[in-house]
Each structure stands twice: as structure tokens, then as C-alpha cells.
C-alpha positions in Angstrom: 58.2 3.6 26.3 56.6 1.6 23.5 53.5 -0.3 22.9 52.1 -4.3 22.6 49.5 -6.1 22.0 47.9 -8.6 25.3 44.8 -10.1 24.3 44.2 -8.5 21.0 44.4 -5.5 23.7 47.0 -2.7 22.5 48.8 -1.6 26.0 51.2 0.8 27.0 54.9 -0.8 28.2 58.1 0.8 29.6 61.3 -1.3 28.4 63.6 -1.2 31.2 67.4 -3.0 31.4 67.2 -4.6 34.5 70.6 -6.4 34.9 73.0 -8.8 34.7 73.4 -7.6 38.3 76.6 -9.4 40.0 76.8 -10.2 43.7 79.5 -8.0 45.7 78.6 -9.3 49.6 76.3 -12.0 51.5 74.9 -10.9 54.7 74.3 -13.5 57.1 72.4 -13.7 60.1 75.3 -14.3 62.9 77.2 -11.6 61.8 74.8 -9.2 60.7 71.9 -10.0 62.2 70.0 -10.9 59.0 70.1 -12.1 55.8 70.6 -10.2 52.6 72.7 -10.3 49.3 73.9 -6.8 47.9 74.0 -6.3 43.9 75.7 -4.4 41.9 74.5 -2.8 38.4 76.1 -1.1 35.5 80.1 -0.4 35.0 82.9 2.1 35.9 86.5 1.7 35.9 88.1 1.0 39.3 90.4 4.2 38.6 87.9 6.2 39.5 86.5 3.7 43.3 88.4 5.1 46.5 90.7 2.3 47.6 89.0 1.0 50.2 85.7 0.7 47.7 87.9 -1.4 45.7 88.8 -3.7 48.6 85.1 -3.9 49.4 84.2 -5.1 45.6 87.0 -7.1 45.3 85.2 -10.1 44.5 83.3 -8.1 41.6 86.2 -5.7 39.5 86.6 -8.1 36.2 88.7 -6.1 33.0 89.4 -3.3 35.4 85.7 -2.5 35.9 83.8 -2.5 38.8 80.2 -2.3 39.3 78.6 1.7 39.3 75.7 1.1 41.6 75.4 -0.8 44.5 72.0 -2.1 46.3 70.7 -4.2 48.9 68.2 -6.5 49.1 67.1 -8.7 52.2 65.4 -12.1 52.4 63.9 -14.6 54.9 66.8 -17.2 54.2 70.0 -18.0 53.8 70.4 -17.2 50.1 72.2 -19.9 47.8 74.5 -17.3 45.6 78.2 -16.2 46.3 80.4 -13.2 45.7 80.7 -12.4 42.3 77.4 -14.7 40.9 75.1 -13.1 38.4 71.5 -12.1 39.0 69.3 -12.3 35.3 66.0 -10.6 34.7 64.9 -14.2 33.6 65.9 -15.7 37.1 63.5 -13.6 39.4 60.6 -12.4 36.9 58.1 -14.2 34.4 55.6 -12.8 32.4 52.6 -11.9 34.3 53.9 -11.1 37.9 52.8 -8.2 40.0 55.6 -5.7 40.9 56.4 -2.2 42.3 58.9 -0.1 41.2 60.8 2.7 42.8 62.9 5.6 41.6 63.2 9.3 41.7 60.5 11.3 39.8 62.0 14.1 37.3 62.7 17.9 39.5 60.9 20.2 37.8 62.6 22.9 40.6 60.6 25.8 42.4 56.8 26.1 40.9 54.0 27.8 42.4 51.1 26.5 43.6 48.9 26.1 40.7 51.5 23.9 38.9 52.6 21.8 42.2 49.5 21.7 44.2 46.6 22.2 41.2 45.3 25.8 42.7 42.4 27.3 41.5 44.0 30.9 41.3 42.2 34.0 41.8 39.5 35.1 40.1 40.8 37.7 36.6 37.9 40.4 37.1 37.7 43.9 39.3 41.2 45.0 37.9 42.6 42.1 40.0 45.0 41.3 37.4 48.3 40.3 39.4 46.2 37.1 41.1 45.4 34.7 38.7 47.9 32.1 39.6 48.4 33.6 43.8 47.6 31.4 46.6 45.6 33.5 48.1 44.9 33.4 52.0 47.3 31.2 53.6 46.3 31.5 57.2 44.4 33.8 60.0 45.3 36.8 61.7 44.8 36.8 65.4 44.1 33.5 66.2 46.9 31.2 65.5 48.7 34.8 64.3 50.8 32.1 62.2 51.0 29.9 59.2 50.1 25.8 60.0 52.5 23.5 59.2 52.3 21.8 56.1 50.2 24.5 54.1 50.7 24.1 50.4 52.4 26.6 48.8 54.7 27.4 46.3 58.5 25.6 46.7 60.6 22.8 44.9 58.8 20.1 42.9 59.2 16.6 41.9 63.3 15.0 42.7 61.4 12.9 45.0 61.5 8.9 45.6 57.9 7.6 44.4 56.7 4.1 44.4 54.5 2.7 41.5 52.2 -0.1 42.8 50.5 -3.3 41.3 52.7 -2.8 37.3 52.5 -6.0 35.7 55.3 -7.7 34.0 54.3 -8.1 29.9 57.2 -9.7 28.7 61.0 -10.8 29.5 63.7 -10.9 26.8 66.9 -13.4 28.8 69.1 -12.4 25.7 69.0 -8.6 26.1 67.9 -8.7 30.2 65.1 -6.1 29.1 61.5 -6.4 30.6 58.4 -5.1 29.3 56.3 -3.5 32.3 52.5 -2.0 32.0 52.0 1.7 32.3 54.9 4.2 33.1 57.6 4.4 36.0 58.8 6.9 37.6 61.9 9.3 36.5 63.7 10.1 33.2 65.1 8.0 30.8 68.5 6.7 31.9 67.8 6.8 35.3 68.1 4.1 38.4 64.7 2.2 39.3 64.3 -1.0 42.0 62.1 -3.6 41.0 60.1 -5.7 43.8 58.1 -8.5 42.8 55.4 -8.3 45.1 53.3 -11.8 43.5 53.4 -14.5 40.9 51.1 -14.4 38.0 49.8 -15.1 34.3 49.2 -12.8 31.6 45.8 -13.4 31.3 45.0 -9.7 30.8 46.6 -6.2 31.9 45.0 -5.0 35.4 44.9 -1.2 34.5 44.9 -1.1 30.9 45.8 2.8 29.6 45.0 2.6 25.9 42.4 2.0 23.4 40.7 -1.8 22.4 41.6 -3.0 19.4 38.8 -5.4 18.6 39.6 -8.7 16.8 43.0 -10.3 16.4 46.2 -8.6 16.1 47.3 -7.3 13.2 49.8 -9.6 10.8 53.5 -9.4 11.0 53.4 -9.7 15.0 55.5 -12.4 16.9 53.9 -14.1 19.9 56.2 -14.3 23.0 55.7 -16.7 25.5 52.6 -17.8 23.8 50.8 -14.7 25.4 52.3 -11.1 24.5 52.6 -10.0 20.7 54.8 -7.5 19.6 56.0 -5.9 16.2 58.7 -7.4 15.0 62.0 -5.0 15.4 60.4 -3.2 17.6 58.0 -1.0 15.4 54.7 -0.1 15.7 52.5 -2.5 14.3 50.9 -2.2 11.1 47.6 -0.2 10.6 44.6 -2.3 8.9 42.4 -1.5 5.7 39.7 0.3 6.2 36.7 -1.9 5.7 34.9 -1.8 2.2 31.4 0.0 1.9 29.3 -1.1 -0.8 27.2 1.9 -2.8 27.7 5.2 -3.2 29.9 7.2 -0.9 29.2 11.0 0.2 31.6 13.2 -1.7 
């Protein structure tokens, strides 16, 4: 995660590596009932593919190497690409689209309830000093005589698939296939996310803007990208301004 400037607005932006993605099949609506393309993303060597996964990407192994993950995607028409054709960042998103991204938040394995559901706890006073982070009462006696489905308590958190809605694209670098998205996505660093675009846009400002106003223009040394984003050259923050002169005689 990093930072940018929008606006003269300092905002918050995950840089993820979304492709070169290559094309390992076309599915096509007399044979399969629909149409889709899958894509596949990252590298490893076809020593290491079953053989009849290297028959399947047969159209994809170049030096050896075949693609590591594989995905599908399906659209409303016969789609104009062919086994082994490259999918770009620069191709599908622009600066200023809506999208939604998916992946699988970090496990944090088995916590109790105040960590996984935001319980209260028991109270600490009248000796009661083995309740401060118990559930408490999870049910009735007699009637039901049983626990209800779905209670929240205590058990295996996170290592789930979450969806992030309405992230806006900030910026798209073709030469590195890196987009800068608003806010933060799910999962740690390194791992696999799906990015939908879900509308066109402009980047006429951030819709949930998570950081502070920085009033006036950006700071020097800044680099304008696409005539609407600004960010620190070489990736570093950007530079910090003067504090303002005050004129008299200053408290000691």
C-alpha cells in the first residue's frame, strides 16, 4: 500500500500487478452453452503440471513455462481473442472506473468471541475474574433445551472469500501492468485477487476518501499522470512543506 495525491487530496492506494494474463481456452455458446474466455496469471515450469494439464494449456507453455493460475470469466458475446492472446491492465481499466475486488481475507485461526464477534465480555467485579472475555449465556434451558443455529461463538476466523465494493481505479501504469486502486483489498501481500469492473468513470475525485485534506496544491517534485493523479516521483512519499512564517515574538 502507498499513498497519492487526487485533487490536491492525499488518498490511500493498494498497487496491485494485475497481469499480462494469457488466454488458455474460448468457451462458446454451441458447445458449452455460453460464452467465456479463461486466463491464466503468473508462471511455473511445466515439470511440475500433470500431463493432461499440459495438454489442456498447450496453447499457453512458452520457454517451458506454463501459466500458475487459471480463471474464468464469462461474457454476453462472442469474444474477439484466441488461445494464447495477452490480456493488459491497460486493455480493460482506465483511470477512474468503479470496480470490485475479490480474494481471501488473512486466517487469523480459532479466536474467541470478543476478537471474532466484538463481545462485550463479562463484567471484572464480585471475584468474577475468569469472565472477562466468556460469552456468557448462549441459549435457554427448558424451552428449546438447545443451542440455535448460527449463535456466535468462539471458532476459526478470517481465510474467508470477501468482496470489496465500489474501489476506484486511481491510476494504470501499461509498462509495469500495476494499478493504483482506492482504499485496501482484501488478503496478504502476495496473494491472488479478481478484479471486476463494475462501471466506466473519471477521476474527478475519490468516492470514500480514507485520509486527511491537504489544502492547496500538491507539493513540488510530484508527476501528474493522466493529467489527473499526482504521485512522488520513485515512488516516495512526497515532500513535507515549510511551516508557514509567523511574524513577532514567538512563546518560548
Amino acid at each position: 500500500m502507498g499513498a497519492t495525491f487526487v485533487k490536491g487530496r492525499r488518498v490511500t492506494v493498494t498497487k496491485v500487478l494485475a497481469g499480462p494474463c494469457v488466454v488458455t481456452q474460448v468457451k462458446n455458446m454451441e458447445k458449452d452453452g455460453y460464452w467465456a474466455v479463461q486466463l491464466g496469471f503468473g508462471q511455473r515450469r511445466i515439470k511440475n503440471i500433470t500431463k493432461p494439464m499440459q495438454g489442456h494449456l498447450k496453447g499457453a507453455i512458452k520457454d517451458k513455462k506454463a501459466p500458475r493460475f487459471l480463471a474464468e470469466v464469462r461474457l454476453s458475446e462472442e469474444p474477439d481473442l484466441a488461445v494464447g492472446d495477452k490480456v493488459v491492465a491497460s486493455d480493460i481499466f482506465n483511470a477512474g472506473d468503479i470496480v470490485s475486488i475479490s480474494g481471501t481475507s488473512k486466517g487469523k485461526g480459532f479466536q474467541g468471541v470478543v476478537k471474532r464477534w466484538g463481545f462485550a465480555g463479562g463484567p471484572r467485579t464480585h471475584g468474577q475474574s475468569d469472565r472477562e472475555r466468556a460469552p456468557g449465556s448462549i441459549g435457554q434451558g427448558t424451552t428449546p433445551g438447545r443451542v440455535y443455529k448460527g449463535k456466535h461463538m468462539a471458532g476459526r476466523m478470517g481465510a474467508g472469500q470477501i468482496t470489496i465494493k465500489n474501489l476506484q481505479v486511481v491510476s494504470v501504469d501499461p509498462e509495469n501492468n500495476l494499478v493504483e486502486i482506492s482504499g485496501s483489498v482484501p488478503g496478504a501481500r502476495g496473494s491472488l485477487l479478481k478484479i471486476t469492473r463494475t462501471s466506466k468513470g473519471e477521476l474527478e475525485g475519490i468516492q470514500e476518501v480514507q485520509a486527511k485534506v491537504v489544502e492547496g496544491e500538491a507539493p513540488a517534485g510530484e508527476v501528474a499522470v493522466e493529467g489527473e493523479v499526482a504521485a512522488a516521483e520513485g515512488g516516495a512519499e512526497a515532500p513535507s512543506q515549510e511551516a508557514p512564517k509567523v511574524e513577532g515574538k514567538q512563546n518560548e
